[in-house]
N, C-alpha and C positions, 0 to 999 in steps of 0.2 A: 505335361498334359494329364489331366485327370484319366479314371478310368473308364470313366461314361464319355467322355471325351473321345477316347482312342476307338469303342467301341461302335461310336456313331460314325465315326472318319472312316472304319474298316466295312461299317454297313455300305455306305455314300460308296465304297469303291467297288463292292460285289456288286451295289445295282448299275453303277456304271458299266462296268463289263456286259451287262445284258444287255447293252442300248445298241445301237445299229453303227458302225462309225459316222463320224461326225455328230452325233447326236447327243447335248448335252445336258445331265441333270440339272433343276433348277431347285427343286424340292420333293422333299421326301418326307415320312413318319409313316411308324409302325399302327397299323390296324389295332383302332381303340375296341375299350370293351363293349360301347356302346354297338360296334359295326357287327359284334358277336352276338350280341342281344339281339337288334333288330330281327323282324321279320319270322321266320318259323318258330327261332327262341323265345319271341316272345309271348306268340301265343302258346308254345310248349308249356311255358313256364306257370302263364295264368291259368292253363287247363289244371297242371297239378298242383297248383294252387290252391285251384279249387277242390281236387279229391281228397287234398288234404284238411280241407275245410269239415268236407262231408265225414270223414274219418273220424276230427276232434269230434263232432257234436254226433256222434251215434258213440264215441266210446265215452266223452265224459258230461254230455247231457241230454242222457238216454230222455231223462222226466221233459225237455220241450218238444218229445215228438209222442204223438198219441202213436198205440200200438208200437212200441220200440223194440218189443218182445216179439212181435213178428219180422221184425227190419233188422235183425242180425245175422241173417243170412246175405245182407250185402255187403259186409264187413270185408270179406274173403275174397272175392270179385274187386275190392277198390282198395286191396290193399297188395294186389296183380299190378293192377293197373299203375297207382302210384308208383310201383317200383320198378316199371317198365319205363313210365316216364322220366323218373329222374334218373335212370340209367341213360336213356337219351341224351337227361339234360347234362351229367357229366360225360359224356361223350361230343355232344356237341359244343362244349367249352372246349376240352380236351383235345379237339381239333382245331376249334381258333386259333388255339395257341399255340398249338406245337406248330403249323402253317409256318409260320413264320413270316405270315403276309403283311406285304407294304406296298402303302400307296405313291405313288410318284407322279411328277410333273415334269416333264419335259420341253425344250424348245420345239418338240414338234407333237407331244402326244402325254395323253396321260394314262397311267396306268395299272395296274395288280401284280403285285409280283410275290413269286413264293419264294422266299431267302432259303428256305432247307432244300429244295427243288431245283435252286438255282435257274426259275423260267419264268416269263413273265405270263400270268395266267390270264388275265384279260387287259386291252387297250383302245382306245380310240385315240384318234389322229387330229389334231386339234385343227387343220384347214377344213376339214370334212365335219366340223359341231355345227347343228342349228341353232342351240339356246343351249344356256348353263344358269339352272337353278340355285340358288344358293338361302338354303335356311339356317338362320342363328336360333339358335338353342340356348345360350347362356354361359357364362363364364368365358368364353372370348370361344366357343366351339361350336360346330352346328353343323350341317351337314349339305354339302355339293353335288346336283344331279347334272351330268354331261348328256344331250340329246343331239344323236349325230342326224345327218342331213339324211331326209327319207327319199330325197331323189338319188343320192349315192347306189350305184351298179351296184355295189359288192354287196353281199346279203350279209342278213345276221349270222352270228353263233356263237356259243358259248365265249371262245377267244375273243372276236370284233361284236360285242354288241350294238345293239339299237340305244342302249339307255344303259349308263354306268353310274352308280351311285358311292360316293366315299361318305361315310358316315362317321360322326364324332371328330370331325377335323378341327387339330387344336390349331388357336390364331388364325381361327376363319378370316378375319380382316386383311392382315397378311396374304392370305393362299388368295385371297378376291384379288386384290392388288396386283398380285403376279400373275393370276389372269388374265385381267384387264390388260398387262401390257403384250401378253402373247396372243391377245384374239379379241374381235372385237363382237362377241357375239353375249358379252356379258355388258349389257347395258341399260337391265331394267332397273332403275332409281329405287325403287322399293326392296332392290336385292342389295342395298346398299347397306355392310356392315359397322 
């Protein structure tokens, strides 16, 4: 057995251990980069993007802004800022990844799980879903939103949300498929991979 082999077989048994008895893995994969990008990273990212935009053209083309000889005073303020951001933004990778987060699928639930934590961070129970969104993105990847039943008693929070999103899921077609066989609430034709 290969070594990526053995390491995927010893992942599969740490996240079976966190499962409830009786309760059996169906599928697993480790949180892509895109599920790290999404959402606050990304606009993190285009923000210092942009400062860094405004940075190049005040240092190396002072001559297309009239009065640029007044405008170097903003230099010092966006070059804070920049590097507050991307101190963010290596930190906020920096936590993707060390997380150790995985996504999983069960016979009864799906879920978040942190492998260095060894706890499952968020789940929803798959007899309790109203709808499952599913968007393809490209390259056989795209991204799955779980929406639990809003007459369900139990309230939200952090752990049981309302609305669970896995993002960047490789072999979307696949994870649709195994859906499909464990719930039958994935049934819109158009969500078809």
């Amino acid at each position: 057995m290969s070594t990526r082999g053995k390491v995927d077989e010893d992942l599969a048994e740490q996240i079976q251990a966190l499962l409830v008895e009786g309760e059996t893995l169906l599928w697993w994969d480790k949180l892509s980069d895109k599920s790290l990008v999404g959402g606050f990273g990304k606009i993190l990212m285009f923000f210092t993007l942009s400062v860094n935009a405004a940075i190049l053209i005040l240092v190396f083309a002072p001559s297309l802004l009239p009065d640029s000889g007044s405008m170097g005073w903003l230099m010092i303020p966006l070059l804070i800022v920049d590097g507050i951001c991307l101190l963010f933004i290596l930190l906020y990778f920096a936590f993707g990844l060390m997380t150790g987060g995985v996504n999983a699928i069960t016979d009864q639930r799906v879920l978040v799980a942190d492998m260095h934590k060894n706890r499952i961070v968020r789940y929803m129970r798959l007899d309790t879903l109203s709808a499952i969104r599913i968007r393809q993105e490209g390259q056989g990847r795209g991204s799955i939103t779980f929406f639990r039943d809003e007459s369900e008693d139990m309230r939200a929070s952090g752990a049981h949300p309302r609305r669970l999103s896995l993002a960047g899921v490789r072999h979307l077609s696949r994870v649709a498929d195994l859906l499909r066989e464990q719930t039958d609430v994935l049934d819109d034709p158009a969500a078809d991979c």
